[in-house]
N, C-alpha and C positions, 0 to 999 in steps of 0.2 A: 377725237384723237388726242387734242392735246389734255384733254381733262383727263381720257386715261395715263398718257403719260406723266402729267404730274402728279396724281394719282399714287402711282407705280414710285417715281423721285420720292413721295414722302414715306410710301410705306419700306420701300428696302433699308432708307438711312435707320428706320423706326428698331427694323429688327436685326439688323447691326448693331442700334444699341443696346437692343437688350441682349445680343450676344455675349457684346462686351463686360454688360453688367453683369452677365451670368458666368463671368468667364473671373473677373475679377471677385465676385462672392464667393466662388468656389474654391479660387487661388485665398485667399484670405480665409474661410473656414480651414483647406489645408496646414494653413500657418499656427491657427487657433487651434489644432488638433496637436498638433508637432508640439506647439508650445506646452502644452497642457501636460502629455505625456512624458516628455522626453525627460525630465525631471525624476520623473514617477518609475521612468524605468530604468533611468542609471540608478537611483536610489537603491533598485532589487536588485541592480546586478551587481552592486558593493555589499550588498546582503546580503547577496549565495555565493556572489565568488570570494569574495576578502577573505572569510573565514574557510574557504575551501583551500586557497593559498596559503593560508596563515597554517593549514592542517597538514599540508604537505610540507611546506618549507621546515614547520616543529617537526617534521616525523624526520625529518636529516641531522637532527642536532639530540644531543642529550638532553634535552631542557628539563632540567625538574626546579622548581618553585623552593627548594631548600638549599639549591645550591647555585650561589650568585655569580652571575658569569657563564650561565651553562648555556643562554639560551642562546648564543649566536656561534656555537662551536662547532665549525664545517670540517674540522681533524678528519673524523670517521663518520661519512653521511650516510652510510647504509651500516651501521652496528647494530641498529635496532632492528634491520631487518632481517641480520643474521641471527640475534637473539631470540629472533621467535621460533628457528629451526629448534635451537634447544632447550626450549621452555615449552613443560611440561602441560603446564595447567593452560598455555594459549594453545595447543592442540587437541586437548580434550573440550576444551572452551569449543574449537571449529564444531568436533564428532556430537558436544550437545546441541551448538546451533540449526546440523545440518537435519537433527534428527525433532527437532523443535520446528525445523520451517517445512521438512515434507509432511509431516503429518499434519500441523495445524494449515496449512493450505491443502492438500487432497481434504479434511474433514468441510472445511470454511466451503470448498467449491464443492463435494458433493452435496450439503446443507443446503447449501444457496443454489442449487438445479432441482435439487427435488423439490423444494420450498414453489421455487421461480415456478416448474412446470402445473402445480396444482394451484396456484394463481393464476395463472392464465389461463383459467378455467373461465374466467370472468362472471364469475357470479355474486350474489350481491354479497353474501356471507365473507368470501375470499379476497374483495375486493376491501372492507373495515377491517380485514384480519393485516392488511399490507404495514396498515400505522404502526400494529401493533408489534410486527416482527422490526421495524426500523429503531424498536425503542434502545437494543442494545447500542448498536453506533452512535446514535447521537450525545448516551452520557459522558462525562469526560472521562479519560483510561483513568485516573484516579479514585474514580467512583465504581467503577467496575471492580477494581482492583479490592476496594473494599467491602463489598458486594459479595465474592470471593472468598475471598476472609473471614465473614459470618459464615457463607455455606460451608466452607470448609472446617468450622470450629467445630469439635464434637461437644461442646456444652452448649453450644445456643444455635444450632446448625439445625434446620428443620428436618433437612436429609437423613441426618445421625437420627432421631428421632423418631423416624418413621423408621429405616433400619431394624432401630431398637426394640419397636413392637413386634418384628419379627423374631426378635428374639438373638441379633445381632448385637450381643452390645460389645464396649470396650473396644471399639475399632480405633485406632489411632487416626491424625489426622494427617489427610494427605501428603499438607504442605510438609508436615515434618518425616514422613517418610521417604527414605530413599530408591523403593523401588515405585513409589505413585506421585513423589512431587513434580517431577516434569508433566506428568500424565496429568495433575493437576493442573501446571498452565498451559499447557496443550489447550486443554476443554474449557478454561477461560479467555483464552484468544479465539478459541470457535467461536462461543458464545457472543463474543464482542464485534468480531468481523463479517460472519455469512452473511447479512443484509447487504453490505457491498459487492459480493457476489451475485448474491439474490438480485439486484437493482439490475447491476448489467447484463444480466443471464432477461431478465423481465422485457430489457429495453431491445436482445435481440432479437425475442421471441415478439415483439409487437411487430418487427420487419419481417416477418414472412409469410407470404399471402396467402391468402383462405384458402385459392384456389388449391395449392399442394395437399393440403388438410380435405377437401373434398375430391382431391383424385385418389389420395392413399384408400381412404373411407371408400369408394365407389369400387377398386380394386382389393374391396374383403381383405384389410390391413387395420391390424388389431393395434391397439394402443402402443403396447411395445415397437412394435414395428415401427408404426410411426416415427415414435420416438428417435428412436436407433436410424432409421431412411432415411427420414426428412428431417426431423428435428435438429440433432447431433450437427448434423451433416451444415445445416445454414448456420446455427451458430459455434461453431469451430473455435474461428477465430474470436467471438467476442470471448470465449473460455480460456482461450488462451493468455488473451489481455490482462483479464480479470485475473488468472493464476498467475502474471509476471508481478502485478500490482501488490499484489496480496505476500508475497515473494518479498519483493524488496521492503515492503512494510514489517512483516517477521523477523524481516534480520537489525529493527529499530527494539524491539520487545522490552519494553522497560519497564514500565508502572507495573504489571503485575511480577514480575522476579522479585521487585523492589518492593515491593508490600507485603507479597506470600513468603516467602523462601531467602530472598535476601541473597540468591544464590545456592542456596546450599538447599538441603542438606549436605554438608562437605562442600563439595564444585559437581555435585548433578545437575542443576540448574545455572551454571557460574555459563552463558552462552557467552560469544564473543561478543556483541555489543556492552552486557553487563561487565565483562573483566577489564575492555578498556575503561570504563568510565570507571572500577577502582583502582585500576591503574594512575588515572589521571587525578580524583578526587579523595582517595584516599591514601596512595603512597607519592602522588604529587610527580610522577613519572610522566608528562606532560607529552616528553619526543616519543616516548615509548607507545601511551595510547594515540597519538595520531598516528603512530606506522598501523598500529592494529587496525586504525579504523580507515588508513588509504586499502590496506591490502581485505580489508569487508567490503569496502565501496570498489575495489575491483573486481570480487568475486562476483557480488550483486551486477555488476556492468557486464561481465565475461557471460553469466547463466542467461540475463535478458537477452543478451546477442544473440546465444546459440538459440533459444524458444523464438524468437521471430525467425530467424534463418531458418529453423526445421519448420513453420508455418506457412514460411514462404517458398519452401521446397515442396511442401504435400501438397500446396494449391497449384503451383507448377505443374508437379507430377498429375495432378487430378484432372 
């Protein structure tokens, strides 16, 4: 008896201490973790927000960079706001944006489900083909943009060329027409975007289990069906995501207006993103393009609102 209880005396104090020791490693990695980050994340949130304060506070004042003295002028902190009611070309700027962001996301997400659903075939051919369709997103929009540029040239443009032996010549080129230069970067922001669709259409389509796929199949349901039953149905919501992403990324649209089209022909291409930034970098209008770009950054916040709230309505309803 007594050998088991002393026994007993050394082994509880034993594992007490390594309570303690575990108790104090763990309290000391937490510090070591705090310490590590907390640097790293105030650093980002004077990154994203300083310049987001700094965009709003310029969109109350007239600042423009030619005229000294303007940038702390609170007189009239919503003029700029009212100037956009009557400013012509920041309204047609919206009706190109808006017509620039439905169609190049409906094209980007039907590309990126048809792509996604004949991939998931998983076969070995489809499976080397995946690198190949991710090669447009990974270059830089710079490169695309140039990329672009040659196809779209009618002297050195392979397109025109093959055209040509149809019998097709003399086509003008896109960029400088006015009724195909949007249509132009339309089909180069498809080009450059549907693999981000494609990914996250791919990754919902890995979530849904066999089992469904071999109950439709056993119940004589044809591919369509499938598709449309089961398929549609589980990935909904990863479509939806993928369309709000694709969304607020459209209404960034730079490098290729900025290479092809420069805006124009005229202001057919001139979208809101492009007219603030010549607003701000070429007539130096500095309050003026941050009013544009709070009241972009609230359109883009107001449309994502409403796509989740209608998402989380139909899964409600469902």
């Amino acid at each position: 008896m007594n050998t088991l209880s002393d026994a007993r005396t050394n082994v509880i104090p034993g594992h007490a201490f390594r309570r303690a020791t575990l108790r104090s490693w763990l309290a000391s990695d937490r510090a070591f973790v705090l310490l590590a980050t907390v640097p790293c994340m105030l650093w980002l949130l004077v990154m994203t927000i300083g310049p987001a304060l700094f965009n709003v506070v310029a969109s109350l004042t007239p600042m423009n960079l030619t005229i000294p003295g303007s940038s702390w002028d609170f007189s009239q902190p919503f003029a700029n706001y009212a100037l956009m009611r009557e400013d012509d070309l920041f309204l047609n700027s919206l009706w190109v944006q808006a017509r620039l962001s439905f169609w190049s996301v409906l094209l980007q997400m039907l590309m990126g489900l048809g792509i996604a659903l004949v991939l998931n075939l998983q076969t070995p051919l489809y499976q080397r083909l995946r690198t190949v369709f991710l090669v447009p997103m990974v270059l830089p929009p710079i490169v695309v943009a140039v990329i672009w540029k040659v196809l779209y040239d009618p002297s050195t443009s392979p397109i025109y060329w093959l055209l040509g032996a149809f019998g097709l010549n003399d086509l003008p080129s896109m960029t400088t027409s006015a009724s195909w230069a949007l249509a132009a970067i339309i089909i180069g922001e498809t080009w450059e975007w549907f693999p981000f669709t494609m990914l996250m259409i791919l990754a919902g389509l890995s979530t849904l289990p066999e089992e469904q796929y071999e109950a439709a199949r056993i119940d004589g349901a044809s591919a369509w069906q499938i598709t449309r039953e089961v398929v549609l149905p589980h990935i909904k919501n990863v479509l939806v995501v993928a369309a709000i992403f694709r969304m607020i990324d459209s209404f960034k649209a730079f490098p290729l207006i900025y290479v092809l089209t420069n805006g124009g022909p005229g202001d057919v291409t001139n979208t809101t993103n492009y007219y603030s930034y010549r607003q701000a970098f070429e007539f130096s209008f500095i309050g003026y393009s941050s009013a544009i770009t709070v009241v972009l950054l609230s359109i883009t916040t107001v449309l994502s609102i409403i796509a989740l709230r209608l998402v989380k309505w139909r899964s409600t309803d469902g």
